[in-house]
C-alpha positions, 0 to 999 in steps of 0.5 A: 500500500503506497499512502494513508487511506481516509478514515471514512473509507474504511468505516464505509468498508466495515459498515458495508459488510455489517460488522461491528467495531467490537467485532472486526477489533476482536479480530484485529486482536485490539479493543474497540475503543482503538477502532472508534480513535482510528476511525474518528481521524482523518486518515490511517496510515497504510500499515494499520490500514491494510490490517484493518482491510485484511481482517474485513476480508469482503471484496470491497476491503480488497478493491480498496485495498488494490486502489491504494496500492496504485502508483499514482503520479498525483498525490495525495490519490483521490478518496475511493469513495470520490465519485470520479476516481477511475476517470481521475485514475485514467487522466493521471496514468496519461499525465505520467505517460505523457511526462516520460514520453515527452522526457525520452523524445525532446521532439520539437515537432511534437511541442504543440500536440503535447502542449495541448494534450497536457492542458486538456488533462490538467483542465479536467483534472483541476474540474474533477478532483473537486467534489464541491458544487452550488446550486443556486436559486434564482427567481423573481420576488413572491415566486416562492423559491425559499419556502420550496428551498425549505422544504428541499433541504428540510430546514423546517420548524414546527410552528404548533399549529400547522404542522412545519414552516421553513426556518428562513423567513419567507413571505408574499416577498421582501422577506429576506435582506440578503442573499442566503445559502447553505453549506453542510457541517456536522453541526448546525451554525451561522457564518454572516458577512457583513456589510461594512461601515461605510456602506451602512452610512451610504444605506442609512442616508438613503433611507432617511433620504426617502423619508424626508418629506417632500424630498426626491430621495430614492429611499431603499428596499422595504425589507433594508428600511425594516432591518435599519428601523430595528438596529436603530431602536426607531420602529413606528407607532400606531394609535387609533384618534376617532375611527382613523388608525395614526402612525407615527414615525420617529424618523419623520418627527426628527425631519420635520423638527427642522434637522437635516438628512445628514443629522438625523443619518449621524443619529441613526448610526449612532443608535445602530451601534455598529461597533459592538455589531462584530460578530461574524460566525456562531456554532450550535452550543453542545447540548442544544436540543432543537438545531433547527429552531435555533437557526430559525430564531437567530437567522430571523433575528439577523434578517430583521436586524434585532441581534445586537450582535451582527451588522447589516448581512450581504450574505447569511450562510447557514450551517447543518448536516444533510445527507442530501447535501452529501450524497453521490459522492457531491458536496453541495452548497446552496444559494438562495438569491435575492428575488429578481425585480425585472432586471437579470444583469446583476453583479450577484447572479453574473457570479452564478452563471458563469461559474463552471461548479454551479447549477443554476435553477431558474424557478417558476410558478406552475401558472406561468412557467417559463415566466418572463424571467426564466425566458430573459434568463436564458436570452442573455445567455444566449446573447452573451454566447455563454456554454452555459446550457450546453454544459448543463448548467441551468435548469427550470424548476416549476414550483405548484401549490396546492391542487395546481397540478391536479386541476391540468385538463388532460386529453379525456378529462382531468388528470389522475395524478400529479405526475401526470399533470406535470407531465403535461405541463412539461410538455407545454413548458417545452414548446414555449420555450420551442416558440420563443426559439429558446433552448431546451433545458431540463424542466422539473417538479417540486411541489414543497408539501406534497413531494418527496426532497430526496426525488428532487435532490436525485435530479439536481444531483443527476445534472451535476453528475452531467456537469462533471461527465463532461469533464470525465469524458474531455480527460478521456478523450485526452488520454486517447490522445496521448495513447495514439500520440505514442503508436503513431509518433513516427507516422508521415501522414500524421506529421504532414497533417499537422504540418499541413494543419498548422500552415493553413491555420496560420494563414486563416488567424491572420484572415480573422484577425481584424473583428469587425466594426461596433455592430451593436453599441453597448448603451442599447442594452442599458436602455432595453434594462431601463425598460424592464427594470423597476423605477426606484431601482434606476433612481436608485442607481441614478442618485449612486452615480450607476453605483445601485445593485439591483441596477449597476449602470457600469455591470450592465453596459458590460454585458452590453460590450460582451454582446457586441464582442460576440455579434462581432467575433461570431462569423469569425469564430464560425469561419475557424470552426468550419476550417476545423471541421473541413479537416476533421472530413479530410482525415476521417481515417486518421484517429490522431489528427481527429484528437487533435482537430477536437482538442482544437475546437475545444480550445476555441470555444475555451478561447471564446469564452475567456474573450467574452469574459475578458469584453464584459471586464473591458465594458464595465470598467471603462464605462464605470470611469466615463460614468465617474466623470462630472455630466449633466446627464447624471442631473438632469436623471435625478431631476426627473424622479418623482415628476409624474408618469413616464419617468423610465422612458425619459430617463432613457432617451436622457441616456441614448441621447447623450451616448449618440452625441457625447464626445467622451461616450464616443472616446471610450466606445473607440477605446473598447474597440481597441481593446477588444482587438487585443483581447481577440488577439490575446484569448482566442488567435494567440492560443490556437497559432501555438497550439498548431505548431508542428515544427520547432520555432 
């Protein structure tokens, strides 16, 4: 045996084949108390390890036992319980092949094709040998996402009178002030992430802003001005005078007393108590009998803002064991995200959606599935030329309530069941999504209080499992690779396609070099966001110089630079494709260069997407300094707020109108240009050229 094993591989060896600890300790010779020390540790070095597989004696202590004494160039191994072991296992004995290999050659003339073998195995190494993975719930305000997160994860509480309600807060919507997650642990707990000060006071302000009587202020979220009112001690009162119910607002009083925004904002903070608000993380206290209550209480608390002890949260993350959570091998993190109002291109879902380990689950009432927000979610993505969906990395999920799925008109009458009902409203999910000329993505059922998590959890888990197969399947591919590499090193035909490959690639590179002009200037998707998004959110940024989350102009004049990069680069990157593909039809018979040419096409479409990513930086930081500067525009925006209807659309034209004749908007729309030129260059044409070498520099 070559290394230690994880203490929890040889549990799960001993649990397997229904023995004891006092059993296999009396065959061991040793007492049972060293077997529980032993299995309570991280790992168990390879002596007492291979005694303890010897004197399980079942057929999986064997197999554990052969997979431990693999010489494995990666170290520490894999766990045997990882759910990829054997594609890790083939990705690590072509590394280690591919090494001395290219040790005994020294062969200029296979630079390039190691070059690329290597890095496709790397890649799928670094992907797979992580077991971690977010599943992230987006949805619009009300859709109900957290009740059915709830009930998924089985945070439930009992409530004495229905029976069980989720521990997070959750109502119609603007329940919760921050994004929440879930991560497993042992033991139950609560890690939050605070705001700073600085952006306390910026929120304070805001709201006593939105307060003041005749003033124009933007104000904040109902759920923010609830948590600031109850940090502050500054709750409303209420009274009835005759048949009339008066409230009273002590905020407004200090206003109307003659004190300005910034006075009355000192005091906030003042009885905010920041200070004394540092905690930041607190464990389930041991002998503590209900976790589940316990979290319920202190995350409402924090939500709310009446724990003394914590600031303002951007993130609330709770801790608890869950076996769906750590089930298959996965180790799964949830997201809850704050509801969607209208506008999808925020910082906070952009972090989702690109990333590679994240699931992202597009929810959606049983009525209305897709809604317009599941619908826009999966435009942009296609806008944006994200892989998304081809990597399975989105999903739909329909949430029914009550009878919903019952009350679907089958072909010969009501349906008998709810599987049935959702069968049929599968169906027709999928062919809105066919009529809008969306993709298809998985659509599934989860109704909170009639059916079963763990039924869900196995689907979620499925797709991730796809998430990770094609990974598992890139390495595999590689490692054919470097197999056919070896047999045919010394074949002509091999050597002459590369060459033949390498010379025509170049010559195309430098045909695409040049991207086409703006096809689609960048401020036309900050003027279609301001059609769909909220008018507070837009006054909101608009009084933040573009600075408001729910509505970050410099985040979203990103995504418009991204989308142009792609109209831009699209017949470009199509040309490279179809060249490839020619190839791949000229040495159909020739299983090394067909490695090759997909390991080509898997690097440009990597490339591509790096390029894009590189664009939506490229926009957003140059138009975050065009939108720093001093302008009339950003006035003359704020001005408009609270003059009567039309406020969304004149605020647009405001902003079309002075990117059409601003001289600094044109200054930087040619600034991006010339910076997207390098980022094509650099991300995409640079990688291919080296890639294709096939003789030495």
């Amino acid at each position: 045996m070559r290394s230690p094993i994880p203490a929890d591989v040889l549990r799960h060896v001993r649990e397997a084949s229904n023995l004891s600890q006092a059993s296999l300790a009396k065959t061991m010779g040793t007492v049972a108390s060293v077997l529980s020390k032993l299995e309570k540790a991280d790992e168990a070095e390879p002596e007492i390890a291979e005694r303890y597989l010897t004197a399980v004696g079942s057929d999986l202590a064997r197999e554990v036992d052969n997979y431990y004494r693999r010489d494995w160039l990666q170290q520490p191994p894999p766990s045997f319980l990882h759910p990829d072991r054997e594609p890790l296992w083939i990705i690590d004995q072509a590394l280690k092949t591919l090494e001395q290999f290219e040790t005994e050659t020294q062969d200029p003339i296979l630079r390039g094709p190691i070059d690329l073998l290597r890095g496709e195995l790397r890649a799928s190494e670094a992907y797979l040998r992580r077991r971690d993975h977010t599943v992230a719930w987006v949805g619009d305000i009300g859709v109900g996402k957290t009740t059915a997160l709830s009930y998924a994860v089985n945070l439930l509480v009992g409530d004495g009178r229905s029976g069980k309600r989720p521990a997070f807060p959750v109502g119609p919507g603007r329940t919760t002030v921050c994004e929440m997650a879930i991560r497993v642990a042992p033991t139950f707990g609560i890690l939050v992430d605070a705001m700073d000060e600085e952006e306390v006071v910026r929120l304070a302000r805001d709201w006593v802003s939105g307060l003041a009587p005749g003033a124009a202020g933007v104000g904040v979220s109902a759920e923010i001005g609830r948590l600031l009112r109850n940090m502050a001690k500054l709750k409303t009162t209420t009274t009835m005078v005759g048949d009339e119910l008066v409230a009273r607002d002590p905020v407004v009083d200090l206003l109307n007393d003659g004190l300005g925004i910034d006075e009355v904002t000192d005091r906030v903070i003042t009885l905010m108590a920041l200070k004394a608000r540092t905690e930041r993380q607190i464990i389930l206290p041991e002998g503590s009998d209900d976790g589940l209550a316990w979290v319920s209480r202190l995350v409402t608390d924090i939500n709310s803002g009446q724990d003394p002890r914590f600031g303002v949260p951007r993130r609330v993350t709770v801790l608890m064991p869950s076996r769906n959570l750590n089930a298959d091998g996965q180790q799964l993190s949830i997201v809850d995200t704050r509801g969607v109002e209208g506008v999808t291109q925020r910082p906070d879902l952009t972090i989702h959606n690109d990333d590679t380990r994240t699931l992202v689950v597009l929810c959606s009432k049983f009525a209305d599935a897709p809604n317009a927000t599941v619908q826009r979610h999966l435009q942009e993505s296609v806008d944006a030329a994200s892989d998304a969906i081809q990597r399975h990395r989105r999903c739909i999920l329909v949430l029914p309530r009550g009878d919903e799925a019952l009350e679907v008109p089958g072909s010969d009458g009501p349906v008998s069941s709810r599987e049935e009902g959702y069968a049929y409203r599968r169906k027709e999910i999928e062919l809105a999504l066919v009529n809008a000329q969306l993709p298809s993505v998985p659509i599934y059922f989860f109704d909170a209080r009639n059916d079963s998590a763990d039924k869900i959890w196995t689907r979620l888990r499925g797709q991730i499992t796809l998430m990770r197969n094609g990974y598992a399947q890139r390495g595999a591919t590689a490692a054919d690779g470097v197999r056919d590499l070896i047999d045919n090193v010394d074949g002509v035909r091999t050597l002459e396609a590369r060459r033949e490959i390498e010379q025509e690639i170049a010559r195309l590179l430098e045909d695409v070099t040049p991207l086409t002009g703006n096809v689609r200037p960048a401020y036309l998707n900050l003027i279609e966001q301001m059609a769909i998004g909220h008018h507070s959110s837009i006054a909101a940024s608009v009084h933040r110089r573009g600075g408001w989350d729910n509505f970050q102009f410099a985040h979203i004049l990103g995504n418009g630079v991204r989308i142009d990069a792609n109209l831009r680069s699209k017949s470009l990157v199509s040309r490279i494709d179809h060249r490839l593909m020619d190839f791949e039809s000229k040495y159909e018979d020739m299983d090394p260069v067909l490695r090759n040419l997909a390991a080509l096409r898997a690097r440009l479409s990597e490339g591509r997407q790096e390029f894009l990513a590189a664009a939506q930086t490229i926009g957003r930081d140059a138009y975050a300094t065009l939108l720093s500067k001093e302008s009339e525009v950003w006035s003359d925006s704020a001005r408009r707020y609270g003059m009567g209807p039309g406020y969304k659309s004149d605020v647009a034209k405001l902003w079309k109108e002075w990117f059409e004749q601003s001289t600094d908007a044109h200054a930087t729309s040619e600034a991006v240009t010339e910076r997207l030129q390098d980022a094509w260059i650099i991300w995409v044409l640079e990688p291919l050229r080296r890639a294709t070498q096939a003789t030495a520099d």
